[in-house]
C-alpha positions as CSV (number, residue, x, y, z in Angstrom):
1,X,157.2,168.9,234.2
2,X,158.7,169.0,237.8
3,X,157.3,167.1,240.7
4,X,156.2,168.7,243.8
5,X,158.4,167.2,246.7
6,X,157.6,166.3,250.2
7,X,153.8,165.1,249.5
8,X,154.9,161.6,248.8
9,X,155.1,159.9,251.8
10,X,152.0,162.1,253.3
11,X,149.9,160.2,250.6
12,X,151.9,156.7,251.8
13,X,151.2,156.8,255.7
14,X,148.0,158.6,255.4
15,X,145.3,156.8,258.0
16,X,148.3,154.0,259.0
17,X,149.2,153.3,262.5
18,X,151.9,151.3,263.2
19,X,153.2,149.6,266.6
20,X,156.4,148.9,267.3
21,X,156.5,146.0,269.6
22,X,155.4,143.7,266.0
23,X,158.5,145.3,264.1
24,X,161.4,143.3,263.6
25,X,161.3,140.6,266.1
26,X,162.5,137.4,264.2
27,X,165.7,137.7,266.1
28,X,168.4,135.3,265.3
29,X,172.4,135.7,266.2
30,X,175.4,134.5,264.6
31,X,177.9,132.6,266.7
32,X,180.3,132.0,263.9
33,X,183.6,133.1,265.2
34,X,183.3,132.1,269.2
35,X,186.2,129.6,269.1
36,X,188.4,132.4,268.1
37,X,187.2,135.7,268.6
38,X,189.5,139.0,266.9
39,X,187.9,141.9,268.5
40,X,188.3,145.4,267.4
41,X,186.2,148.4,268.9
42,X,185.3,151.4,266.1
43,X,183.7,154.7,267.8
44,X,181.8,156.0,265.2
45,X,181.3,160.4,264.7
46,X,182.1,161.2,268.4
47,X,183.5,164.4,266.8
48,X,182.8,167.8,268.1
49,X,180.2,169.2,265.8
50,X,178.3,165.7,266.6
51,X,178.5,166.0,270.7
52,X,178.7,169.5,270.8
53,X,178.1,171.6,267.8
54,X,175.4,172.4,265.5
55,X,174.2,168.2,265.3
56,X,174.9,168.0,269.1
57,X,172.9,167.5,272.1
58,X,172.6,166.3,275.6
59,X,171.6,162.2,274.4
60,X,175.1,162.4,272.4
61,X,176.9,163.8,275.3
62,X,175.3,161.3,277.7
63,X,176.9,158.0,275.8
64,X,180.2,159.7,276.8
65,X,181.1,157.6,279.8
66,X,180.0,154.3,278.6
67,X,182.2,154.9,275.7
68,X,184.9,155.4,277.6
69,X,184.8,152.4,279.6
70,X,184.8,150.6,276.3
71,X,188.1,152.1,275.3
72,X,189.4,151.7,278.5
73,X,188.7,148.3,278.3
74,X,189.7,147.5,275.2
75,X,193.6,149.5,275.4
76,X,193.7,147.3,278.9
77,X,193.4,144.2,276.8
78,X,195.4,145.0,274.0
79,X,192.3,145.1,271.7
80,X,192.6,147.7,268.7
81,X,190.8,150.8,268.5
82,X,189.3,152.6,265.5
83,X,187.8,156.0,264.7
84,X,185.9,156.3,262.0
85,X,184.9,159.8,261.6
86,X,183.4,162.2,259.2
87,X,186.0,164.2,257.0
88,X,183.9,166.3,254.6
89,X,184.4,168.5,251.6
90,X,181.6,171.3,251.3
91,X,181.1,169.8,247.6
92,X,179.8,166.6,249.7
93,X,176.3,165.6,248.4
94,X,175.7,164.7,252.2
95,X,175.8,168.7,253.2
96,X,172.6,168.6,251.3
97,X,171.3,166.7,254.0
98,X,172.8,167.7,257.3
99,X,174.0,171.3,256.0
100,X,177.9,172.1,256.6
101,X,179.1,169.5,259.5
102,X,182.8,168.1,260.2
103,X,184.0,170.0,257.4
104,X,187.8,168.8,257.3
105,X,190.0,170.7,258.9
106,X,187.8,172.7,261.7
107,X,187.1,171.8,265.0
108,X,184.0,170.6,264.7
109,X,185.3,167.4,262.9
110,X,187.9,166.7,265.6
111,X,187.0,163.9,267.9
112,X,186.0,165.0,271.5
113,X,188.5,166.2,274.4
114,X,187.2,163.2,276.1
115,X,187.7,160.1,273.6
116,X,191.0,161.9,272.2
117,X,192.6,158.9,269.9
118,X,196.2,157.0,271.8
119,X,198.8,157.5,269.1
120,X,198.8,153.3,268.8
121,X,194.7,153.9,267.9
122,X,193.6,154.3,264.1
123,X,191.7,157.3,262.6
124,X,189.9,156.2,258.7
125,X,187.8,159.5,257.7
126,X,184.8,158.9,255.7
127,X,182.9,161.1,253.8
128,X,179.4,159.0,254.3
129,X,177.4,157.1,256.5
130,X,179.2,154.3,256.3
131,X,182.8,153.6,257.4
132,X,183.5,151.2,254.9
133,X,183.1,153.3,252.1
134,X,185.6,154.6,249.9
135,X,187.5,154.0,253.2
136,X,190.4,151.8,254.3
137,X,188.9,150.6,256.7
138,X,188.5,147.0,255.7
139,X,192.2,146.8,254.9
140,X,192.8,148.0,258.1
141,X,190.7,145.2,259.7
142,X,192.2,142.3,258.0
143,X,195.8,143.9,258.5
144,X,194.9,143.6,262.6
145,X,196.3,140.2,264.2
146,X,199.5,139.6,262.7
147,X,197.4,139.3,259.3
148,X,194.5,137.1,261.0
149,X,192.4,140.1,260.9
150,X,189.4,141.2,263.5
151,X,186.3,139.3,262.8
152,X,184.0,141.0,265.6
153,X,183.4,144.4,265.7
154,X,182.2,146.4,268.5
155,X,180.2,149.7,267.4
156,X,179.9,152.8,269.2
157,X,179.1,156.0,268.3
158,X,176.6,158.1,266.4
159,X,173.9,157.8,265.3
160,X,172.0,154.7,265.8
161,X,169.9,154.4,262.7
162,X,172.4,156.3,260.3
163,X,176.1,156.0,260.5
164,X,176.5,153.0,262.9
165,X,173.4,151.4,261.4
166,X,175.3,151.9,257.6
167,X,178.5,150.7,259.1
168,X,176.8,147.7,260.3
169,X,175.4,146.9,257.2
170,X,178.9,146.8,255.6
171,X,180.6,144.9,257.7
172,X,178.1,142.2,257.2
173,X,178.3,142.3,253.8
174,X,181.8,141.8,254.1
175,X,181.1,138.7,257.0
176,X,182.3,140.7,260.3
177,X,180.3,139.4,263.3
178,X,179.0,142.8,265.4
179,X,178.3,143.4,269.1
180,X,176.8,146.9,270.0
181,X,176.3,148.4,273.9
182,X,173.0,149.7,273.3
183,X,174.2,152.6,276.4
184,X,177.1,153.4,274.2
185,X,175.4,154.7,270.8
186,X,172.6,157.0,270.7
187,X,170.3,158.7,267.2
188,X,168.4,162.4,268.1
189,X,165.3,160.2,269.0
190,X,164.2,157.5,271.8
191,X,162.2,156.0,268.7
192,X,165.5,156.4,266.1
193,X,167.6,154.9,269.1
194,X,165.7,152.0,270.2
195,X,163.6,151.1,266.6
196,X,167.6,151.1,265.0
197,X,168.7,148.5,267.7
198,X,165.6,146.0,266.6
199,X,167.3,146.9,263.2
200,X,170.4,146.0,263.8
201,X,169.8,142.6,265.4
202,X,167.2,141.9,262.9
203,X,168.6,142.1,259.7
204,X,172.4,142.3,260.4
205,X,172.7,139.2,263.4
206,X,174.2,141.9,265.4
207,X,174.2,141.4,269.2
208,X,172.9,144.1,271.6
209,X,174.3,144.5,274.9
210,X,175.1,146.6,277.9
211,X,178.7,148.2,278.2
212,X,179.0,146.4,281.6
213,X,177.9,143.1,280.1
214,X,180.0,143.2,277.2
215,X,183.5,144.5,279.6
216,X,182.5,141.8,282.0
217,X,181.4,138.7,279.8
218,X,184.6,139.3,276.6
């Protein structure tokens, strides 16, 4: 006997309204690291398939400048700088989602002309949503500092909801403190963008501010 997919969730949200402004507001925000902040910035699937490419759009190219202001930032202050970017196989069981995207080797998984990598920058290739997985990028993390490691992580990138959203969740489970510029990650959605953001802060104590606040206030 097989089931029928795709009428599950019709059955589920059949006659239910939902508003938005009642979901996830029980904000809280961890200040555990503020005497000694490690920062390290990880830009997250800027890659040309993402921007440009089949998955791309004008909201991904829009988020280009505000990124850029991070990294500027951050290379001015000596604060390292991670790319975490899809790498994938065709075999991937992700291409079952998103069809053929940053397959390894092409151009469309090379990150953008205009957030190139500095050769003293780090690329980790990941072959899901999140960068921590089956990734070295934890290792890289604690290596940072003279051994210290970072403990604060600032996320941009794509997409709100998926990759950075899955990123965040890992580096909480693995007690990394997380600072997002709401103008410098974007999903295909204002309702993906804005309902991950409430996401983020809700379940994963991540803070939520703009690029200017966050170059002028660290």
């Amino acid at each position: 006997m097989a089931i029928e997919h795709g009428k599950g969730l019709e059955e589920v949200f059949k006659n239910i309204s939902v508003n938005l402004s009642e979901i996830y507001n029980d904000v809280k925000e961890a200040f555990v690291y503020d005497n000694k902040r490690r920062y390290a910035v990880i830009v997250i699937d800027m890659l040309n398939d993402f921007v440009y490419g089949k998955l791309g759009g004008e909201r991904f190219k829009s988020i280009i400048p505000n990124i850029q202001s991070i990294l500027d930032w951050a290379r001015e202050h000596s604060i390292p700088v991670i790319y975490s970017n899809d790498s994938h196989r065709v075999t991937d069981f992700e291409i079952h989602r998103w069809g053929e995207h940053a397959i390894r080797g092409t151009k469309g998984a090379e990150v953008i002309k205009e957030l190139e990598p500095k050769t003293v920058d780090f690329i980790v290739p990941k072959t899901s949503y999140s960068g921590f997985y089956n990734t070295d990028l934890d290792s890289i993390l604690r290596a940072l500092y003279n051994g210290e490691g970072a403990n604060t992580l600032i996320l941009t990138g794509l997409h709100t909801d998926i990759c950075v959203r899955h990123t965040a969740a890992d580096a909480f489970f693995r007690g990394y403190e997380i600072i997002i510029p709401h103008d410098a990650v974007n999903s295909f959605t204002d309702a993906q963008h804005f309902l991950g953001l409430k996401y983020l802060r809700y379940a994963y104590l991540t803070k939520v501010y703009s690029t200017k606040d966050i170059i002028k206030s660290i």
